[in-house]
C-alpha positions as CSV (number, residue, x, y, z in Angstrom):
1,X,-33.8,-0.7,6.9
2,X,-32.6,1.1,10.0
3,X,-28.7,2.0,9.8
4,X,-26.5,2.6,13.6
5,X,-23.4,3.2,13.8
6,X,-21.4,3.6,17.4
7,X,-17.3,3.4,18.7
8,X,-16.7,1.5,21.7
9,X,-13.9,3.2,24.5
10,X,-11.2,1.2,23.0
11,X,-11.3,2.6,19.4
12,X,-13.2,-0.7,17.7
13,X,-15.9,0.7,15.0
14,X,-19.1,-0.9,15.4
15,X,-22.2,-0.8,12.6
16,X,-25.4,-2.3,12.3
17,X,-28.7,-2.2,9.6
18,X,-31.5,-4.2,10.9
19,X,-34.3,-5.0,8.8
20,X,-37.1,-7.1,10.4
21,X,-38.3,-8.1,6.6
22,X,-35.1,-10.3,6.4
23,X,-35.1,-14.5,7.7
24,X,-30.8,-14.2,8.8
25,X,-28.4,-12.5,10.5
26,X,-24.9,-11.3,9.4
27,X,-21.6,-9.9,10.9
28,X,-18.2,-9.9,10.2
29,X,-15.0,-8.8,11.6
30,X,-13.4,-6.1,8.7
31,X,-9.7,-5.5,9.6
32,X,-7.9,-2.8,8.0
33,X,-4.7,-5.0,6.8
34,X,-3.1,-6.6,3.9
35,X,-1.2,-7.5,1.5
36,X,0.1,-3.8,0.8
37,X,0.5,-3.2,4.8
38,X,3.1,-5.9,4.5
39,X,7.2,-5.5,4.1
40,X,8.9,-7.5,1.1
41,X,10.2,-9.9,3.8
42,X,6.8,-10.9,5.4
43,X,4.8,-11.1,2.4
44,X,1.8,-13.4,2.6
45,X,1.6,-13.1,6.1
46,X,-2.0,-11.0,6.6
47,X,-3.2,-13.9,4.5
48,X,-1.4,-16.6,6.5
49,X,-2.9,-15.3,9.8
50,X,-6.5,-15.3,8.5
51,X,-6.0,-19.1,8.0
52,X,-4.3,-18.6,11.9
53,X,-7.4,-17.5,13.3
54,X,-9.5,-20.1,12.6
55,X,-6.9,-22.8,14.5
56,X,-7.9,-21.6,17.8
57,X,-7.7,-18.8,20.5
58,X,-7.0,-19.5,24.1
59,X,-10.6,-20.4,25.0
60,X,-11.0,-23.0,22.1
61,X,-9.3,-25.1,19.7
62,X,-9.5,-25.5,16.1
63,X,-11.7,-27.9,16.3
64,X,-14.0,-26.6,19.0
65,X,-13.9,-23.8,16.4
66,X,-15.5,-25.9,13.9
67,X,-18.0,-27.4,16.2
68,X,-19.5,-24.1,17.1
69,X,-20.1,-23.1,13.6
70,X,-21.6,-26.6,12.6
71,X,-23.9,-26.3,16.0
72,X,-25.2,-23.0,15.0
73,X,-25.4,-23.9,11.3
74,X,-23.7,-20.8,10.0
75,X,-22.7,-20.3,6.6
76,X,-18.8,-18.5,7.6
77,X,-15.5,-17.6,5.5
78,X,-13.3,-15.5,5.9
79,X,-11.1,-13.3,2.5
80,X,-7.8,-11.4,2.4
81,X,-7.3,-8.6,-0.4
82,X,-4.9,-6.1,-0.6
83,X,-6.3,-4.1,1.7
84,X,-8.5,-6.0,4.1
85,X,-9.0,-9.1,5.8
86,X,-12.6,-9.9,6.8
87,X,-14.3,-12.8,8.8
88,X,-17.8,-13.4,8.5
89,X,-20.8,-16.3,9.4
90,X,-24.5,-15.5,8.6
91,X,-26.7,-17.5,11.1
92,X,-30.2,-17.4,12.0
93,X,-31.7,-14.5,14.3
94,X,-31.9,-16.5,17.1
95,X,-27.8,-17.2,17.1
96,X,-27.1,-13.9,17.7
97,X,-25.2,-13.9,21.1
98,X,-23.3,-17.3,20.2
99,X,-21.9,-16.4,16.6
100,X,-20.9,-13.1,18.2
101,X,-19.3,-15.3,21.1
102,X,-17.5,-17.3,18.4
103,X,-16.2,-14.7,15.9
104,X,-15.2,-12.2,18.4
105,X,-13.1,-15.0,20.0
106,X,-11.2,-15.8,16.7
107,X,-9.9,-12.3,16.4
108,X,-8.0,-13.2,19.7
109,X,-5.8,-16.0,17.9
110,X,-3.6,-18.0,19.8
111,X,-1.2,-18.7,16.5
112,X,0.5,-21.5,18.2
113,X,4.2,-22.8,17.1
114,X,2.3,-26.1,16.3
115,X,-0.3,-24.7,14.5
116,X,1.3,-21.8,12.7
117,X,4.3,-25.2,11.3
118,X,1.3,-27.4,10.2
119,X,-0.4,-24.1,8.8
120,X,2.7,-22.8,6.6
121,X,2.5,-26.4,4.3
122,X,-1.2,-25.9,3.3
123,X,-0.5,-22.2,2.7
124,X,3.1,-23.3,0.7
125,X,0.3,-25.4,-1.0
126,X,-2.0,-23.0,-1.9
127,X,0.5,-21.2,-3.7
128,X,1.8,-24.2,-5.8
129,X,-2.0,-24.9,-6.8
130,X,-2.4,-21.2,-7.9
131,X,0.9,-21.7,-9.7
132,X,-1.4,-24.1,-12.3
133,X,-4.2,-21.9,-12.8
134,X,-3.2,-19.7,-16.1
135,X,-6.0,-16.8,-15.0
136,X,-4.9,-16.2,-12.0
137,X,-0.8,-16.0,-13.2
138,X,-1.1,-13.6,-15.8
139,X,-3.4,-11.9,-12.6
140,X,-0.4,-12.0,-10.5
141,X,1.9,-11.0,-12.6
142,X,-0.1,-7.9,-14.7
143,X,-0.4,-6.5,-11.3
144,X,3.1,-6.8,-10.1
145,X,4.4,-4.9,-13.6
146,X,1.7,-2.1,-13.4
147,X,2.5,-1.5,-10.0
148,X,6.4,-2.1,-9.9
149,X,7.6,-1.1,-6.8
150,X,4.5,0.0,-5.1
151,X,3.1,-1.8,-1.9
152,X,-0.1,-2.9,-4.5
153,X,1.8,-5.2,-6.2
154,X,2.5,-6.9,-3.3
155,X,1.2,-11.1,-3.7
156,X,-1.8,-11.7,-1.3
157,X,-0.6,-15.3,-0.9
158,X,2.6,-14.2,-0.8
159,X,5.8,-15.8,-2.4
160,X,7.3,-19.8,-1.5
161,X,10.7,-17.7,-0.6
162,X,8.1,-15.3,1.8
163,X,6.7,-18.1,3.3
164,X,9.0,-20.5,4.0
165,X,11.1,-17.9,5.9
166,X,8.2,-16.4,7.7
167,X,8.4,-17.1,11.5
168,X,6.2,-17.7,14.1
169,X,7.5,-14.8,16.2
170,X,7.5,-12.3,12.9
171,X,3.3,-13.9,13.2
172,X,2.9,-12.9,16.3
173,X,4.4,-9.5,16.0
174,X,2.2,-8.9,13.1
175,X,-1.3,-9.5,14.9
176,X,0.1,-7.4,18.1
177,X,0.7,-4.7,15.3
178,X,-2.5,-4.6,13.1
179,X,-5.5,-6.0,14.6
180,X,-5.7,-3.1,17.4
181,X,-9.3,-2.3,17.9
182,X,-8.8,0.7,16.2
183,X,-8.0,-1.1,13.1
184,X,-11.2,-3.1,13.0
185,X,-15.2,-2.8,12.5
186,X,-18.0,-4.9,13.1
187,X,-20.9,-4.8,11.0
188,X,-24.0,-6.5,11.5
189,X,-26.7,-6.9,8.6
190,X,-30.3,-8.4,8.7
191,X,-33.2,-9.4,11.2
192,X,-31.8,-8.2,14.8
193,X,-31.9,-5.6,17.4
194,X,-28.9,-2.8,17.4
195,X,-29.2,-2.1,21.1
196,X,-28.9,-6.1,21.8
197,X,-26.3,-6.4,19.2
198,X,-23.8,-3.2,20.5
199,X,-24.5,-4.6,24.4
200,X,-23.2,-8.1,23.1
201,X,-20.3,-6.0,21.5
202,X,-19.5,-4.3,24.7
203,X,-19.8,-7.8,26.5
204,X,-17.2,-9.8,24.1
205,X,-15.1,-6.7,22.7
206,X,-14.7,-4.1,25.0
207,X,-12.0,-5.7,27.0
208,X,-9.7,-5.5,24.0
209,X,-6.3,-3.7,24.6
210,X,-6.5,-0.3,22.9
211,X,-3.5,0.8,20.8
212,X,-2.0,2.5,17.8
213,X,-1.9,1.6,14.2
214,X,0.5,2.8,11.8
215,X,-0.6,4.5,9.3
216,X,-1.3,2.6,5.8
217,X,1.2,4.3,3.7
218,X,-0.5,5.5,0.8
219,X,2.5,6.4,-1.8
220,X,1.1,8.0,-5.5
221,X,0.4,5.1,-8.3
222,X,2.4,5.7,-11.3
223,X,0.6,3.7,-13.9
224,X,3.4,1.8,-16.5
225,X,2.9,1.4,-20.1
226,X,4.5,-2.1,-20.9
227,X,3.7,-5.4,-22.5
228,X,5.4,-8.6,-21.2
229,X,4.8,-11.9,-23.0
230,X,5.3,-15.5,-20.7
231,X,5.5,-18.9,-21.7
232,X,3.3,-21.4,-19.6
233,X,3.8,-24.9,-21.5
234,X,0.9,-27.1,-19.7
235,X,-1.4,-24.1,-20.5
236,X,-4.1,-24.2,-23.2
237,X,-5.4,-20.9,-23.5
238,X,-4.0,-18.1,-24.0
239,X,-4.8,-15.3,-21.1
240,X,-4.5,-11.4,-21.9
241,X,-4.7,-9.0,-18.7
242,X,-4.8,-5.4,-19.4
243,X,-4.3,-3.1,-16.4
244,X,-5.1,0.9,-16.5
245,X,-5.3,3.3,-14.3
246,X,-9.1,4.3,-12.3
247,X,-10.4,6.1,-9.7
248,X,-10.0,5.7,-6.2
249,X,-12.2,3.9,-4.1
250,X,-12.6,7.3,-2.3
251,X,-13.9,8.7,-5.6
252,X,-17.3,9.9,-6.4
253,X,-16.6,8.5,-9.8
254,X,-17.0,5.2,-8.8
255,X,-20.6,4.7,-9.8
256,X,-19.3,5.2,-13.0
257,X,-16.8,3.4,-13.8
258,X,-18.7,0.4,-12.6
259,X,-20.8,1.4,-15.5
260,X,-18.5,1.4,-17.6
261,X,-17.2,-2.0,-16.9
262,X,-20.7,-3.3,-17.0
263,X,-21.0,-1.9,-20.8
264,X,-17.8,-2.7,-22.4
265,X,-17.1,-6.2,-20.6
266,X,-20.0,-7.8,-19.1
267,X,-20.5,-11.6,-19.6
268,X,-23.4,-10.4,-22.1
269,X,-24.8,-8.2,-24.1
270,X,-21.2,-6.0,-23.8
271,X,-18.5,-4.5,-26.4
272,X,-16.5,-6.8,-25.8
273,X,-19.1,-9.1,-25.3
274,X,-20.4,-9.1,-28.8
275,X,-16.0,-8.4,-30.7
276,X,-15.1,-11.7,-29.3
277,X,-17.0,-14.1,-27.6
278,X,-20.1,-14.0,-30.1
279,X,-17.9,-14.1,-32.9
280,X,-16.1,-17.6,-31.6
281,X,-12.6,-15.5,-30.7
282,X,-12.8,-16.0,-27.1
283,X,-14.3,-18.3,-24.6
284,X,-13.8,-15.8,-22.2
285,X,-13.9,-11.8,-21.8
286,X,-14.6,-8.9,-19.1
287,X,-13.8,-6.0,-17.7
288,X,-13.7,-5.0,-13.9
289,X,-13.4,-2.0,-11.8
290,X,-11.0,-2.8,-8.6
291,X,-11.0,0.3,-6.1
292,X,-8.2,0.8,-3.3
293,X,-7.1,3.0,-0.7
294,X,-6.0,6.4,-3.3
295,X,-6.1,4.2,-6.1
296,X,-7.7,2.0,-8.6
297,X,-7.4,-0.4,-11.8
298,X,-9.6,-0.8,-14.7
299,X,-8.6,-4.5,-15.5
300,X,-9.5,-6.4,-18.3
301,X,-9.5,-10.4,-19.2
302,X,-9.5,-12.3,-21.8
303,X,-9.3,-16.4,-22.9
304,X,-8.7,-17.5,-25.8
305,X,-7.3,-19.9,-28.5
306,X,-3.2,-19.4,-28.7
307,X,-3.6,-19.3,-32.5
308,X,-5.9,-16.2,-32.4
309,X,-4.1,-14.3,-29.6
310,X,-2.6,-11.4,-31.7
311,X,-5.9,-10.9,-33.5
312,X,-7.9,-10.8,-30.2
313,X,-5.5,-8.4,-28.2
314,X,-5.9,-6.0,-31.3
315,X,-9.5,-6.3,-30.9
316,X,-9.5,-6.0,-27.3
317,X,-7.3,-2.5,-27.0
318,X,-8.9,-1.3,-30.4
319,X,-12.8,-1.8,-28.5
320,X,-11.5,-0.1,-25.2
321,X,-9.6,3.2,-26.8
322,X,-12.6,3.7,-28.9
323,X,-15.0,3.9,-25.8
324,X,-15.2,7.7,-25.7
325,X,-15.0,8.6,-29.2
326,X,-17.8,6.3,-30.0
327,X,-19.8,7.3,-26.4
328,X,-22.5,5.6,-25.4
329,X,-25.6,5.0,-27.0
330,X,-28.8,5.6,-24.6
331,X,-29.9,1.4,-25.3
332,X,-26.4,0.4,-23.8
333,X,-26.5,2.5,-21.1
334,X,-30.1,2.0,-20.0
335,X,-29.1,-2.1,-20.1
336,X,-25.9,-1.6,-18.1
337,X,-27.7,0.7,-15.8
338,X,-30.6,-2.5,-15.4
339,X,-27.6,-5.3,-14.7
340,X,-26.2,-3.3,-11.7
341,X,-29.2,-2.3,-10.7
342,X,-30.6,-6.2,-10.3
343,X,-27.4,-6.7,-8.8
344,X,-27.9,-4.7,-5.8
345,X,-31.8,-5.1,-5.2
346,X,-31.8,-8.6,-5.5
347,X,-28.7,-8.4,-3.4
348,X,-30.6,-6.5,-1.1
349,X,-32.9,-9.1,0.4
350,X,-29.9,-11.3,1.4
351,X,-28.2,-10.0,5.0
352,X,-25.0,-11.3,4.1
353,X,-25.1,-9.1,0.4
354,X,-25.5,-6.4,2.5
355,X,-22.4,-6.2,4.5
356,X,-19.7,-6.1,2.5
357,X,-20.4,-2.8,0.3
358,X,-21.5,-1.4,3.8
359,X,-18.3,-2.5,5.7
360,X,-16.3,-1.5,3.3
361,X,-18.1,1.8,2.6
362,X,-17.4,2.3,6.2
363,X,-13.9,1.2,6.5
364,X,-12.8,4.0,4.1
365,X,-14.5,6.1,5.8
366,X,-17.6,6.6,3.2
367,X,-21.2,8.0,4.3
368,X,-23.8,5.5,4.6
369,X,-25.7,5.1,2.0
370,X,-29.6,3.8,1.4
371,X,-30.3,1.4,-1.0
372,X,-32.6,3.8,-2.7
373,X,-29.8,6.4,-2.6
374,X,-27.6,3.7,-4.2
375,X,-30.4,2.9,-7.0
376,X,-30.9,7.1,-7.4
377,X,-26.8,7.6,-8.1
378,X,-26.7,5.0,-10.7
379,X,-30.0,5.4,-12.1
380,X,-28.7,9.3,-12.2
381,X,-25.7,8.3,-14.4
382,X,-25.7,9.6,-17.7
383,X,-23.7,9.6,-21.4
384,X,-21.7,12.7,-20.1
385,X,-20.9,11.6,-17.0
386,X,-19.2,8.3,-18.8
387,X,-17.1,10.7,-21.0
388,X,-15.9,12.5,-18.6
389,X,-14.3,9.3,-17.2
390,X,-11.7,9.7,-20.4
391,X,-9.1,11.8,-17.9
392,X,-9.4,9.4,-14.8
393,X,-9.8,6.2,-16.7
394,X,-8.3,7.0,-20.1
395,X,-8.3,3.2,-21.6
396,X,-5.6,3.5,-23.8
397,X,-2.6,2.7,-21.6
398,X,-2.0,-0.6,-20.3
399,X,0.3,-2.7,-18.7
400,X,-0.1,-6.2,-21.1
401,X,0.1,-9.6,-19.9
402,X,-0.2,-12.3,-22.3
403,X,0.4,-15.9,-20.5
404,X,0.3,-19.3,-22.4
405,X,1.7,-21.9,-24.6
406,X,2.7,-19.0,-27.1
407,X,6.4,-18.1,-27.3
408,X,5.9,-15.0,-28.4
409,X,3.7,-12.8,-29.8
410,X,4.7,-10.2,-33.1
């Protein structure tokens, strides 16, 4: 693999790594924007406009959208986070110049008053739908009590208040402020040629109108210690979401924490793993590491029967504030260690598993890595390093959600 990096005159970030072994191509358009770039009154609306750019720029409908993609038989999405917003296809080599044609063109929207009034229903939609999915409630709500205030908490859907007032001019106003070249990077993964791929970049994107961005702010996370208990009648599991605080996705810690996620709440062979699910407690338990801009969450799930809830969220904060006074046995480590490491080789022969820990590696301004550099760090990782976690990822304060047909809990 051959990594390239380059910034065209008007400020738009450009990235490649080419590897003739591989049988696609992948690229994708990472903009620095989200849900915690929004104001309270706007919320939803970096979300909204990734639906926006796929109804059309000035050179093509929505449709003519669609018929590109199907002609080229690409594989495309696009996600918004807190953070980010990222379009992407993966296409055979030979589509190069036409998927760049195509994606480049999207991040021109048009967001036409049409558009953007059929748009806001299937968005008002989206959130009803995610109002009837238990997992992703107590989700939504763990995060908005552990971050309060701060911009984090803010919905990535938005609210049905947010959305419904939203206008087509507040749209506009929002693409005009955020998706400034400067704001953005392309990334381009797989079998292809850098100095073909940047001269199509300078062909579709160099014309872009160069401006500033304001600064993400990035006010300090002040991690809450609370427990809140909600009553979802039509549910019939009970779902537990423990938030602490974690390291930054800016942190050299990171490797490590992913390990520890891996040990105590993997979908096997983990602590939790082996307290609840083997023992018939929970149909469901995991832990996961979730990185941001200055800040990060260890967050942990768990499903289960409404009768057992009590007994399983004393199992669940009893197995994660033991952790470092039990430490880690060499077996567990050298297991955990094997999971992620499958993970990213295996990941590795796939274009499109490629760019996104490179894009966003690159977005927050992180060194390029190898993947035998990534394989060293991890394989690297040892019992102390995991204890010394205990002061950046204590796991023993949480902000508790506990969502379901239970009224209560003692």
């Amino acid at each position: 693999m051959n990594f390239y990096e380059q910034t065209l005159d008007n400020g738009l970030r450009v990235f490649g790594e080419s590897s003739q072994t591989m049988k696609s191509v992948t690229m994708g358009f990472f903009v620095k924007t989200g849900s915690r770039d929004e104001i309270p009154e706007i919320n939803g609306v970096s979300h909204f406009l990734e639906h926006m750019c796929f109804k059309g720029s000035d050179r093509r409908s929505a449709d003519e959208i669609k018929l590109d993609f199907d002609k080229m038989g690409a594989q495309y999405n696009a996600f918004t986070s807190n953070e980010n917003t990222v379009y992407y296809l993966q296409v055979l080599p030979e589509f190069l110049e036409p998927a760049l044609n195509l994606l480049s063109d999207m991040m021109r929207p048009a967001v036409r008053k049409e558009d953007f009034d059929l748009e806001k229903k299937v968005i008002l939609e989206e959130i009803a739908r995610s109002e009837d999915m238990p997992a992703f409630l107590a989700y939504k709500k763990a995060m908005q009590f552990y971050f309060e205030t701060h911009a984090l908490g803010h919905l990535v859907l938005g609210t049905t208040d947010s959305i419904q007032k939203l206008t087509h001019e507040q749209m506009r106003d929002y693409v005009q402020k955020r998706y400034a070249p400067e704001n953005m990077l392309l990334g381009c993964t797989g079998n292809f040629g850098w100095k073909e791929f940047l001269r199509l970049t300078e062909k579709f994107c160099a014309d872009w109108e160069s401006y500033s961005v304001e600064p993400r702010r990035l006010a300090s996370v002040e991690p809450r210690e609370t427990r809140q208990t909600f009553h979802k009648t039509q549910a019939h599991r009970e779902q537990i979401v423990l938030i602490g605080p974690a390291p930054s996705r800016q942190s050299s810690e990171r490797e490590a924490v992913d390990l520890l996620s891996v040990i105590l709440g993997a979908s096997t062979n983990s602590r939790l793993y082996w307290a609840l699910i083997d023992k018939g407690l929970a149909d469901d338990a995991g832990c996961e590491y979730m990185a941001f801009d200055r800040a990060g969450i260890f967050y942990t799930q768990v499903s289960c029967d409404p009768e057992r809830t009590q007994k399983v969220l004393e199992i669940t904060q009893d197995v994660l504030r033991k952790t470092y006074r039990e430490g880690f046995s060499a077996e567990e480590i050298e297991a955990a260690k094997n999971k992620l490491l499958t993970g990213i080789v295996v990941g590795s022969e796939q274009s499109i598993s490629r760019l996104f820990p490179l894009g966003m590696d690159r977005l927050y301004d992180l060194p390029y890595r190898t993947l035998a550099e990534e394989v060293r760090l991890i394989e690297q990782l040892t019992s102390q390093e995991l204890l010394a976690l205990r002061d950046v990822c204590p796991l023993d304060r949480f902000t508790t959600v506990v969502l379901g047909p239970l009224e209560r809990l003692n």
